[in-house]
One Martini backbone bead per residue (centre of mass of N, CA, C, O) as a GRO file, in nm:
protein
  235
    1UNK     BB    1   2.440   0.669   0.984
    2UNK     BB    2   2.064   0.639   0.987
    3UNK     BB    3   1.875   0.457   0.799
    4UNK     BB    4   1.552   0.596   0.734
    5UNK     BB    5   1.228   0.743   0.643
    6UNK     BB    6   1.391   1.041   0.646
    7UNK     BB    7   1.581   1.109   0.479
    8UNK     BB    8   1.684   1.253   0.283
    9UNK     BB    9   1.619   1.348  -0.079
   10UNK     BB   10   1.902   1.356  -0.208
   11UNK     BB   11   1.971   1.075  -0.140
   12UNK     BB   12   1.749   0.915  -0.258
   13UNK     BB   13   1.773   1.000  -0.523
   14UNK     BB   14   2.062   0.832  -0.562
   15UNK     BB   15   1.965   0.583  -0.515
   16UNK     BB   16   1.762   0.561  -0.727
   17UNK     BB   17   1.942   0.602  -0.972
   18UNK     BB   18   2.124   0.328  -0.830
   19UNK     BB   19   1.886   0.098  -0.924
   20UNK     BB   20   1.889   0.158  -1.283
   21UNK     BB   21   2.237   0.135  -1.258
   22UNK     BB   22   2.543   0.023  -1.241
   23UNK     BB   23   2.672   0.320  -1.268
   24UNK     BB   24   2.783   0.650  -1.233
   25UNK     BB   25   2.812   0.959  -1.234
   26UNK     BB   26   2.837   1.311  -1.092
   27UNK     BB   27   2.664   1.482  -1.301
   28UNK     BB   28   2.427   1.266  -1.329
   29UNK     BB   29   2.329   1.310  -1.020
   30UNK     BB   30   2.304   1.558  -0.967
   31UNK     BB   31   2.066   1.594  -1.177
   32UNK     BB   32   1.884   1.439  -0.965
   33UNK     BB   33   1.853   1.691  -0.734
   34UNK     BB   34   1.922   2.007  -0.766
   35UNK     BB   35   2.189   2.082  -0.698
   36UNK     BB   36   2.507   2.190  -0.588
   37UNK     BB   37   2.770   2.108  -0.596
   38UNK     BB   38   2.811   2.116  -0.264
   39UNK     BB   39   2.562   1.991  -0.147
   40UNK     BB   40   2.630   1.724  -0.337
   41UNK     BB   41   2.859   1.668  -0.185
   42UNK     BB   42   2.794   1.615   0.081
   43UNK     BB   43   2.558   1.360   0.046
   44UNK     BB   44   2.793   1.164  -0.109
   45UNK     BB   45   2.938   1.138   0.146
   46UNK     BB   46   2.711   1.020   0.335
   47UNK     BB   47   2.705   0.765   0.144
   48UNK     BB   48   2.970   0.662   0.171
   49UNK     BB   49   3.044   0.648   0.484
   50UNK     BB   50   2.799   0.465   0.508
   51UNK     BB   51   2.807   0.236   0.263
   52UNK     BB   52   2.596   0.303   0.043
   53UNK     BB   53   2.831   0.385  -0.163
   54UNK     BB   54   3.120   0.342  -0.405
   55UNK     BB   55   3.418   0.489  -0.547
   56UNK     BB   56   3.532   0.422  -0.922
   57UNK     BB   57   3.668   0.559  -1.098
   58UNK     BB   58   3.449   0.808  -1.116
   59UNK     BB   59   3.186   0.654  -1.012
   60UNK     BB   60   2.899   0.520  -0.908
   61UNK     BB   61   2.797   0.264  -0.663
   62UNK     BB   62   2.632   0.037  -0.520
   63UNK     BB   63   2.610  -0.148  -0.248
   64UNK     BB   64   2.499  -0.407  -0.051
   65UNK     BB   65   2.355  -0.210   0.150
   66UNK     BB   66   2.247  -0.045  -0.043
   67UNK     BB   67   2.078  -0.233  -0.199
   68UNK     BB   68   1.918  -0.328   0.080
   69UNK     BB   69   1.781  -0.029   0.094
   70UNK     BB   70   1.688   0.076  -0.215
   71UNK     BB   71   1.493  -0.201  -0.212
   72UNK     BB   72   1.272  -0.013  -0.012
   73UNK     BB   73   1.165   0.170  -0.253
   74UNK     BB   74   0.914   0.378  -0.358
   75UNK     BB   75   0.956   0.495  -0.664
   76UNK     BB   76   0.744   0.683  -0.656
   77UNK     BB   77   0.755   0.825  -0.376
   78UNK     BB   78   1.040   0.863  -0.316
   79UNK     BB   79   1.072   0.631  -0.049
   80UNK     BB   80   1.113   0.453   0.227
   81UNK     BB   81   0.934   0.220   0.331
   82UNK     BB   82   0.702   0.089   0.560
   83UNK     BB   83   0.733  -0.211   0.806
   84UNK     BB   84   0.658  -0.407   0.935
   85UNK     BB   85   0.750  -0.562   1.273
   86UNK     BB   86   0.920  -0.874   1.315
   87UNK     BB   87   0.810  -1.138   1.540
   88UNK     BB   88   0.832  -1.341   1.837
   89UNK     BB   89   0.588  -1.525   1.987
   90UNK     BB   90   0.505  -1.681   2.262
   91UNK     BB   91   0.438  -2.016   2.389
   92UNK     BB   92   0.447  -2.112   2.709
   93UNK     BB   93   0.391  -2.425   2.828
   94UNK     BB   94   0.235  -2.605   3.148
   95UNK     BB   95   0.167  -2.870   3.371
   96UNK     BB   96   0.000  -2.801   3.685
   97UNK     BB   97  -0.173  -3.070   3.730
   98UNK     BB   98  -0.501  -2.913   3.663
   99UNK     BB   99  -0.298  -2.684   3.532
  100UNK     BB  100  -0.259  -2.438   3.239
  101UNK     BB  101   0.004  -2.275   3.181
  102UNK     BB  102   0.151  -1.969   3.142
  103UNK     BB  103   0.351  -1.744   3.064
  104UNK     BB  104   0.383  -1.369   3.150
  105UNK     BB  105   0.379  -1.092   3.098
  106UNK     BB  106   0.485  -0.739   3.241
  107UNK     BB  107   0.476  -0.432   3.113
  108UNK     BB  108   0.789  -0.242   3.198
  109UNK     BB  109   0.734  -0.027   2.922
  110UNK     BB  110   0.742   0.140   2.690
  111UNK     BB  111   0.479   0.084   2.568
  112UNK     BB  112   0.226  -0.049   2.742
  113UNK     BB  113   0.196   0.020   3.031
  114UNK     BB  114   0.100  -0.287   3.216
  115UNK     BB  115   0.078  -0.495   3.037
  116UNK     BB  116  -0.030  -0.792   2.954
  117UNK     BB  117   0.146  -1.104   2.798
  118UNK     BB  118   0.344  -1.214   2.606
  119UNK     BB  119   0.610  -1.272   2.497
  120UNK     BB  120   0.925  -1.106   2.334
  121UNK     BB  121   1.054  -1.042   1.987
  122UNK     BB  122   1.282  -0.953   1.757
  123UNK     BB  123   1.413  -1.054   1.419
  124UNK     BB  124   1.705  -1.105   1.360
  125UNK     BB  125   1.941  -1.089   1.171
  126UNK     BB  126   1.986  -1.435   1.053
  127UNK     BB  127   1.748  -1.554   1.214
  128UNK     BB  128   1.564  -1.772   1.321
  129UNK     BB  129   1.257  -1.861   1.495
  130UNK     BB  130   1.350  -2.028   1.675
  131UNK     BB  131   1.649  -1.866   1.777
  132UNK     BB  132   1.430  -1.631   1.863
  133UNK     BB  133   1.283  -1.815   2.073
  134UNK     BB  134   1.502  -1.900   2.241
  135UNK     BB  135   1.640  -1.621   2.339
  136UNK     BB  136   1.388  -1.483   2.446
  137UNK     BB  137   1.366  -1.651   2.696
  138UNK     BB  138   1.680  -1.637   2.814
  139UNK     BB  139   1.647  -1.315   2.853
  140UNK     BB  140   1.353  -1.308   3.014
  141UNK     BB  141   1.372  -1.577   3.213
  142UNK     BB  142   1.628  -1.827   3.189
  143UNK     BB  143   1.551  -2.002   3.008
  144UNK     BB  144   1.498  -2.336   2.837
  145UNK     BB  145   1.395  -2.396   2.502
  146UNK     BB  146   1.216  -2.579   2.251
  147UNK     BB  147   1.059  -2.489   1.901
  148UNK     BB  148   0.778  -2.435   1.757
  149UNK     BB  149   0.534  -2.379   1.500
  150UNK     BB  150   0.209  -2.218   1.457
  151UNK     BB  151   0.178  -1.902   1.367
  152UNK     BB  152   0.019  -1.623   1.243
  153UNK     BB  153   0.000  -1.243   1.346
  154UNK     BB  154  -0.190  -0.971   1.212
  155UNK     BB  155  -0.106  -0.651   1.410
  156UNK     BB  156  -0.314  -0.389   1.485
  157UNK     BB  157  -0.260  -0.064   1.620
  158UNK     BB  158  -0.491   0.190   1.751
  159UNK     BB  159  -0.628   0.472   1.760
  160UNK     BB  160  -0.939   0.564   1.898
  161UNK     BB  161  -0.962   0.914   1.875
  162UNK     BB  162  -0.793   0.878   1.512
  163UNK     BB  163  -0.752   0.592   1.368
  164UNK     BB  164  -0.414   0.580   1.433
  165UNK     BB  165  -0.135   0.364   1.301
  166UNK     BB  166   0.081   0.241   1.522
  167UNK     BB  167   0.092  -0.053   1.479
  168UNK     BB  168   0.300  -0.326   1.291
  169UNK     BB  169   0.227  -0.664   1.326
  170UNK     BB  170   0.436  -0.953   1.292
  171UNK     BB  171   0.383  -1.286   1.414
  172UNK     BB  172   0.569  -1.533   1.506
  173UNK     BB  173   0.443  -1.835   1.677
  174UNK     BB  174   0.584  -1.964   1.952
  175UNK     BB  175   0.631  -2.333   2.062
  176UNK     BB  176   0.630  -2.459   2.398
  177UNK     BB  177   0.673  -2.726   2.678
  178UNK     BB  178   1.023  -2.731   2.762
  179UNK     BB  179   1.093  -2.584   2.999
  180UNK     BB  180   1.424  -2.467   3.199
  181UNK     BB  181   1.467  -2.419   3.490
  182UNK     BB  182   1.484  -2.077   3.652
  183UNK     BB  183   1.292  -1.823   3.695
  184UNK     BB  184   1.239  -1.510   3.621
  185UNK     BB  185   1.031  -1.258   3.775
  186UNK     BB  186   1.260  -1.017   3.695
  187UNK     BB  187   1.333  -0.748   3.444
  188UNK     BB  188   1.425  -0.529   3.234
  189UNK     BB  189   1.058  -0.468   3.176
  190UNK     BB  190   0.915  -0.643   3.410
  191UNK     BB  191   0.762  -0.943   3.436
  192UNK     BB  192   0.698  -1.347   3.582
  193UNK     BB  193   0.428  -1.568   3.504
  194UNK     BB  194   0.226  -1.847   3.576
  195UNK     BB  195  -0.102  -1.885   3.386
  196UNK     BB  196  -0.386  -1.868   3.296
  197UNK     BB  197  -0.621  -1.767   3.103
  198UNK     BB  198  -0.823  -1.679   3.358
  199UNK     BB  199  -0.626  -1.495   3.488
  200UNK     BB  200  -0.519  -1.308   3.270
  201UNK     BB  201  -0.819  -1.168   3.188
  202UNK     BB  202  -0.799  -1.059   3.512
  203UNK     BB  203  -0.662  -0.811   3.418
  204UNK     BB  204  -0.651  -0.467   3.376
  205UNK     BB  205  -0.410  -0.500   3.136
  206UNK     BB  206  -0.480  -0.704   2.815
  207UNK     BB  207  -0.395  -0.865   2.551
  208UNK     BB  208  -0.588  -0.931   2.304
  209UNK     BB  209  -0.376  -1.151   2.188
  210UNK     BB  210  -0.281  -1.327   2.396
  211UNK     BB  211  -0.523  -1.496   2.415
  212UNK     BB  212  -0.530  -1.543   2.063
  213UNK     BB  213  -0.285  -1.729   2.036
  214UNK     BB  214  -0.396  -1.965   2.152
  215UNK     BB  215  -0.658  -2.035   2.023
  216UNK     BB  216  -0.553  -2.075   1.762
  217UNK     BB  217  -0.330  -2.331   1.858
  218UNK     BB  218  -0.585  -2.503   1.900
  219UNK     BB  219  -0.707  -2.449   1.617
  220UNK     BB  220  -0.516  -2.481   1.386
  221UNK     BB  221  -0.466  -2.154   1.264
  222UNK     BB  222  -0.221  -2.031   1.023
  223UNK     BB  223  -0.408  -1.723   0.997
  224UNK     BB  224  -0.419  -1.410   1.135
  225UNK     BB  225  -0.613  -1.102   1.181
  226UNK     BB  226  -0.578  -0.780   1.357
  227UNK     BB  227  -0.799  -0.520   1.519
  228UNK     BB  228  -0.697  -0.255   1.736
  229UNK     BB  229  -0.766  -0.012   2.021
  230UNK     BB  230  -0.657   0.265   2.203
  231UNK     BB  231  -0.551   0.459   2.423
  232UNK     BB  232  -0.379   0.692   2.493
  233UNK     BB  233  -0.287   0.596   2.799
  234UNK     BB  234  -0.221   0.275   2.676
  235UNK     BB  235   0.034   0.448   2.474
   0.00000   0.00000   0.00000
């Protein structure tokens, strides 16, 4: 079972109830949620099943994924938060010559299918912002490199049409300077080109935070935030 911010309203209350206690019982739980035996007890099964909580001796009480799941909720509504995305950008540039080039990526996959950008991706459980963009070179481009931070980049993008926000992350820029190997040219979702920032602005859609990163970057400016705007057609 895939615990995510629409969970049953049933889960939810026995989490918060034993979020707030060490253990509690059958009856105390049933309690919280309003329901009959069968279906509270249906509940209860899908989530010791999933590991979110385990019985003892008559008691119930979270595991430690539960309770690293249950500390993610808003207990006044009730709710598991949503939280933005947390992910590492690239800035992987070279000299050729008298070019100051960056990798570039074509995104082919949705969201934002067709956008010119910086590389990157989410970073995983326990894994460092360095190993993450790291990683994140090797899978997208065949290159090898390391990594230093240079800033953070908190960026939400709107839908145009009605304000509404679609996406919202964190980006912790990672820059590097010695890309190593021979570049993969296409990867399952992209393509990898070297460009100036000249080059990058003149395609047909481009991100504006892909020029923003590198500005930022010689700029020294350790935190910016920016709201952006999408038509239907570009998410």
């Amino acid at each position: 079972m895939s615990y995510e911010p629409d969970v049953h309203s049933a889960q939810i209350a026995i989490l918060r109830h034993l979020l707030f206690v060490p253990t509690a019982g059958f009856a105390e739980l049933q309690k919280s949620t309003d329901l009959t035996s069968d279906h509270f007890n249906f509940h209860i099964r899908k989530l010791v099943d999933s590991d979110m909580i385990k019985k003892t001796d008559d008691r119930y009480e979270l595991t430690p994924r539960g309770k690293e799941y249950a500390n993610r909720m808003d207990t006044d509504e009730n709710e598991i938060e949503k939280q933005p995305k947390v992910s590492v950008a690239l800035i992987v540039e070279r000299q050729n010559g008298d070019r100051r080039e960056f990798i570039v990526q074509k995104r082919l996959k949705q969201p934002y299918y067709g956008f010119y950008g910086r590389l990157g991706g989410k970073v995983r459980w326990g894994e460092s912002f360095e190993q993450a963009a790291a990683r994140e070179l090797q899978e997208e481009t065949g290159l090898n490199g390391s990594f230093t931070f240079s800033h953070i980049f908190h960026k939400k993008d709107y839908r145009k049409s009605d304000g509404k926000l679609l996406e919202d992350k964190l980006f912790l820029v990672m820059y590097c300077n010695d890309a190593r190997g021979e570049m993969l040219s296409v990867f399952e979702g992209g393509e990898n080109h070297w460009m100036t920032q000249e080059e990058l602005v003149l395609q047909d859609k481009v991100f504006e935070s892909a020029r923003d990163f590198v500005t930022y970057h010689d700029q020294g400016i350790p935190y910016h935030a920016q709201d952006y705007t999408y038509d239907d057609s570009e998410y």
